[in-house]
N, C-alpha and C positions, 0 to 999 in steps of 0.2 A: 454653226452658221445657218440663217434660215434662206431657206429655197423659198422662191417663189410661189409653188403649191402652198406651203405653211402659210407663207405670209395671206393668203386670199383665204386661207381657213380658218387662220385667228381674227381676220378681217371679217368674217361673216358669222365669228363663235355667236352673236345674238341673236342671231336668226336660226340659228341651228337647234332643236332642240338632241336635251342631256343625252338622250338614246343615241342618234345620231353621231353625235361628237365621241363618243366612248366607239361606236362600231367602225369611226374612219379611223382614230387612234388606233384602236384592234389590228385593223386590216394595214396599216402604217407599220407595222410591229411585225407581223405576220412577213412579209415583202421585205422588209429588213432582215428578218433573221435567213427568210429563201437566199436571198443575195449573199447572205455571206457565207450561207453554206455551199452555194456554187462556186466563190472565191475558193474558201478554203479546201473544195475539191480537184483545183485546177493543181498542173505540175509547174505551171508558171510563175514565178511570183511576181504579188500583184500588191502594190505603194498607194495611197493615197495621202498627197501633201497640200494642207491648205493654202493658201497665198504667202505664208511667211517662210515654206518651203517646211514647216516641220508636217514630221508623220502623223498621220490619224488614223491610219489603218494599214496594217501590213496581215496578208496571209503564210499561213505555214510553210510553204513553202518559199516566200522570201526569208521568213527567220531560220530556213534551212541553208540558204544560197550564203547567206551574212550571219551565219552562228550567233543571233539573240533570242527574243522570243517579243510575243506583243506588248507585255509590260513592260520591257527597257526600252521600248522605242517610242514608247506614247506620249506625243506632244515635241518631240527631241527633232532638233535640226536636221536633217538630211545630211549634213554634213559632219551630224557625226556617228552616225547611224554606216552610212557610208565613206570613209575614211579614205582621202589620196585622189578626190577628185574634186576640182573646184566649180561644185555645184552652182554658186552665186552668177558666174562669168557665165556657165556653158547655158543655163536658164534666161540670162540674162539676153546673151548674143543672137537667141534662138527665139523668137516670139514663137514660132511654129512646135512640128513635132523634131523630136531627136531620135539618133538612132546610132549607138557608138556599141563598141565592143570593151568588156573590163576582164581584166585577170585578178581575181581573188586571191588568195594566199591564206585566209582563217576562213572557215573551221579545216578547209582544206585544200588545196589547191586545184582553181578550175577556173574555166574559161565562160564569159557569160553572153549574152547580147543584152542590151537593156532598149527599153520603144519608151520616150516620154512625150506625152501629149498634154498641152493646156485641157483644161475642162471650163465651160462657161455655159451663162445660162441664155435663153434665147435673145435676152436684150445687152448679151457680151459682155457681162458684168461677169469677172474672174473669180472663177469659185476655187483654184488649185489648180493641180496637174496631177495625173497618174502616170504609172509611170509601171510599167510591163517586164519584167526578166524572167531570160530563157538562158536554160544551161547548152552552152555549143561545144563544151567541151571534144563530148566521140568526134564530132563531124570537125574538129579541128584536128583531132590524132588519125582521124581517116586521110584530111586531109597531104600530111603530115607523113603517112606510110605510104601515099602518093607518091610524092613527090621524091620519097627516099628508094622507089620503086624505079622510076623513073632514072633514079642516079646509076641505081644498080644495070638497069638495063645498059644506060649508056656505057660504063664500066666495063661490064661485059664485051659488048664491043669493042672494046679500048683494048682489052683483055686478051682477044684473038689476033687484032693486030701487033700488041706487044710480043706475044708469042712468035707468030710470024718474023717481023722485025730484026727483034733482040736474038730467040733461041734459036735461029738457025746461024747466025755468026758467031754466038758464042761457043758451040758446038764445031765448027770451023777455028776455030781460037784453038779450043783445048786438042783440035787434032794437031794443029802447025805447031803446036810446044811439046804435042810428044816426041815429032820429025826431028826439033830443034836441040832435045834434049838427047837424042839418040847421037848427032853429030857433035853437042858438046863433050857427051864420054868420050870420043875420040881425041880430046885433045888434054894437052899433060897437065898434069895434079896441078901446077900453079895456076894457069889457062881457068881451067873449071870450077873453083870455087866461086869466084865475084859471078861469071855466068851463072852459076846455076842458083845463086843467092836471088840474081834477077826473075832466072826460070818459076823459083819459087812462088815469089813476091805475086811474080803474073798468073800461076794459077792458084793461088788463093786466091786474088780478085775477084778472077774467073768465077771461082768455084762459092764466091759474096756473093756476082750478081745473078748467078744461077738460082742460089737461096731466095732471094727477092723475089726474081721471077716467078719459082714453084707457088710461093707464098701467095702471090699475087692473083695467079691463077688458082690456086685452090680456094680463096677469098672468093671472088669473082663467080668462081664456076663450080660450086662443091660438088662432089658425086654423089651419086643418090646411095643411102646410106644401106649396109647391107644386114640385113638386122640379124641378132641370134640370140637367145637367152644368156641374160651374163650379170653377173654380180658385181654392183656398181662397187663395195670394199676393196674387192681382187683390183679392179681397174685401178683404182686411187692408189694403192700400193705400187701396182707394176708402175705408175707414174714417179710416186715419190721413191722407188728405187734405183728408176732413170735420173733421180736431179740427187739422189745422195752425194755424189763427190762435189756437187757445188753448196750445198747444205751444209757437209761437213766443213768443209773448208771456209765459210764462213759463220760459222762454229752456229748458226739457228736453230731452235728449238720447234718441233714441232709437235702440235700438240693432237689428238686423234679424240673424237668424242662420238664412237660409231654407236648407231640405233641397232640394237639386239633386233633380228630376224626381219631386217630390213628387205623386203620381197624383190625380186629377178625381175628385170626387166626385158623389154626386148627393142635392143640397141646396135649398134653397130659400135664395137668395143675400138676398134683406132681411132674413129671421128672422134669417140668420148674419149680416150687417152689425149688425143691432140689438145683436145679442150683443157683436159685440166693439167697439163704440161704447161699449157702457155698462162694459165690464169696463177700456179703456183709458180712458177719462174718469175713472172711479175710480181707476185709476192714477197719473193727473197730479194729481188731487185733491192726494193722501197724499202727493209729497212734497214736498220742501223746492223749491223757485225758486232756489237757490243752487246744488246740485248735484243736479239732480231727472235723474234716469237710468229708461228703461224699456227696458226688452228683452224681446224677439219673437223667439221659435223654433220652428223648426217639424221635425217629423220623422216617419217612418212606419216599420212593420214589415209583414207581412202577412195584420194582422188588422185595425188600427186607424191613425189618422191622428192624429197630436199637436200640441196649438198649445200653448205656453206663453209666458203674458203675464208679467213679473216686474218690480218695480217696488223702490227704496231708500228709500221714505215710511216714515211714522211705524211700520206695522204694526198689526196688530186683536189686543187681546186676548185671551186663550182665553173669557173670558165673553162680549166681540161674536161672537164665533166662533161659538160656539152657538147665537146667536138669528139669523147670519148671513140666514137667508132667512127669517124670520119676517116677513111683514108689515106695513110700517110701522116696521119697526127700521131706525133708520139709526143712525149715528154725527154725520152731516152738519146743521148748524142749519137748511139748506136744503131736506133732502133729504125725498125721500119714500119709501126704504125698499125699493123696487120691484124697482130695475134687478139686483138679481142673483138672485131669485126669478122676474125675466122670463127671466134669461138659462139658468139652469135649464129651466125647462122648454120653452126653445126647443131645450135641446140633448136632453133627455128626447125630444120630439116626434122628432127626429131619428134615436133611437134610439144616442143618445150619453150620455154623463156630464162632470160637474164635479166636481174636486179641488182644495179649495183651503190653501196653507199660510201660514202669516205667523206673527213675531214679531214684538212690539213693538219699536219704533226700529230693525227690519233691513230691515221690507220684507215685500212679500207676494208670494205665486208663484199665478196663478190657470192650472191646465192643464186644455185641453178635451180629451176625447177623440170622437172621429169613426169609426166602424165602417166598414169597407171592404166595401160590399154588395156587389162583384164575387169577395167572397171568403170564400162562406158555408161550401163545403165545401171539402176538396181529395181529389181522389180519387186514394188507393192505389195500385200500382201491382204487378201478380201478382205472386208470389212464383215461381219455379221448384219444385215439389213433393219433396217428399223422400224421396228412396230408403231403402226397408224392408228 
């Protein structure tokens, strides 16, 4: 399309002499290629679509945000360049600028802002629109750990009052049924059976919503972790030796695939048992007692230390997925929701993370990661100086 400058310089090519018109071409050239190396410098990416809405110029970093590059996009609609949003209507409705928020999904999953502005020349004659994307991804997960910070704090609170509330009647409960059970032994063999079937009944209850509670509160309010050198294998073992009689008995296989001279960390070895009690208990949960398989792997680099639990049960949803550590969410008729928002933030206190993947009917993969605090920096090593 020609700009107005062009058009007043093909307008005056006769008057111009050859020198001339070759040194504004030059400098026409020169200004173009500046400009685009400024584009192609920025982290933003930067669209230019003519009036038909297709692309005529996209930078590197837009063919990074939209996984193409500038050859598959040159001349092509915007609409299919960008896929899931009906550019035609939202251009159309908007004479002005726009300013909307997209979530991607290829090349990767991330969160964007997009700025689109008309472009015209001084007599309002429509030359296109440009059109601005920024990645907001962090500032949407800062956001995001906000507000789940927020939950937690509130929780907390909830947490000392539940304490309060609940654990001192329940504690009152299990004293009036020892009293009650003391005065049912006094009474004859026939008298005492249906009673104490009741006595029972009510301190197991009891002794359910004590479980809850502990759980609730250790959730809510972990202790700070008391570290000491320990061998993440030893731990995994003393765990899968605590779950052997349910393992057995649903006859699962487990499968072990430990990293030769896997390095000592410095842990607090019950938080880390807690952790991986609850994340292989869930495991045997989910699957099948026919051919229920878990497998255990372990490996390191020299930043971090890796367990991963993986199991061929039912698998979670992408909708349980998301409410994965929500409190109180389970999947389980039994369950209380807990065990992987404890095991979270026992590995947060740690100064670790959880990843987790699963599909329905394949199986779920839960990996820890463990920071290797022996190996905060590594330090350089001179260079020999360079002759001038």
């Amino acid at each position: 399309m020609k700009t107005a400058v062009l058009e007043k310089i093909i307008s005056r090519l006769d008057q111009i002499e050859p020198g001339e018109v070759q040194a504004l071409l030059s400098k026409l050239v020169r200004e173009k290629g500046f400009l685009q190396k400024v584009f192609e410098a920025l982290q933003e990416g930067v669209l230019f679509l003519d009036t038909e809405r297709n692309v005529s110029f996209i930078n590197h970093a837009g063919c990074g945000f939209f996984g193409t590059t500038p050859e598959a996009v040159q001349g092509k609609p915007l609409e299919e360049v960008v896929r899931g949003v009906d550019w035609r209507s939202l251009l159309h409705s908007n004479r002005g600028s726009v300013s909307r928020d997209l979530e991607v999904f290829y090349p990767e999953n991330r969160y964007l802002n997009f700025y689109l502005s008309p472009v015209a020349e001084e007599d309002e004659a429509d030359l296109g629109h440009v059109m601005l994307v920024r990645d907001i991804t962090r500032s949407r997960e800062e956001a995001a750990q906000e507000i789940e910070s927020e939950k937690l704090n509130a929780l907390t609170l909830l947490a000392a009052s539940v304490a309060h509330e609940i654990g001192n009647p329940l504690n009152s409960l299990s004293l009036h049924l020892q009293l009650l059970e003391r005065k049912v032994r006094d009474l004859s063999t026939g008298d005492q059976d249906s009673l104490l079937e009741h006595l029972q009944t009510s301190r197991t209850e009891i002794g359910r919503l004590d479980t809850i509670l502990k759980q609730f509160l250790q959730a809510m309010r972990p202790s700070k972790p008391e570290r000491q050198r320990v061998k993440l294998h030893q731990i995994l073992e003393e765990s899968l030796m605590a779950l052997r009689p349910e393992l057995e008995s649903r006859e699962i296989r487990v499968e072990l695939s430990f990293s030769e001279e896997l390095p000592e960390l410095d842990l607090d070895p019950n938080q880390i048992k807690q952790a991986f009690y609850n994340i292989i208990r869930n495991a045997y949960q989910a699957v099948d007692q026919a051919d229920g398989e878990i497998s255990i792997a372990t490996s390191f680099s020299d930043y971090e230390v890796k367990v991963s639990i993986s199991d061929n049960g039912s698998g979670i949803s992408p909708e349980m997925m998301g409410a994965m550590f929500e409190p109180f969410h389970t999947t389980k008729s039994e369950g209380t929701g807990l065990g992987m928002l404890i095991v979270r933030r026992i590995l947060r206190e740690h100064g670790g993370e959880l990843e987790m993947e699963s599909e329905e009917s394949m199986g779920t993969k839960v990996t820890l990661y463990f920071p290797r605090t022996d190996k905060q920096v590594r330090l350089i090593e001179d260079q020999a100086p360079i002759e001038v």
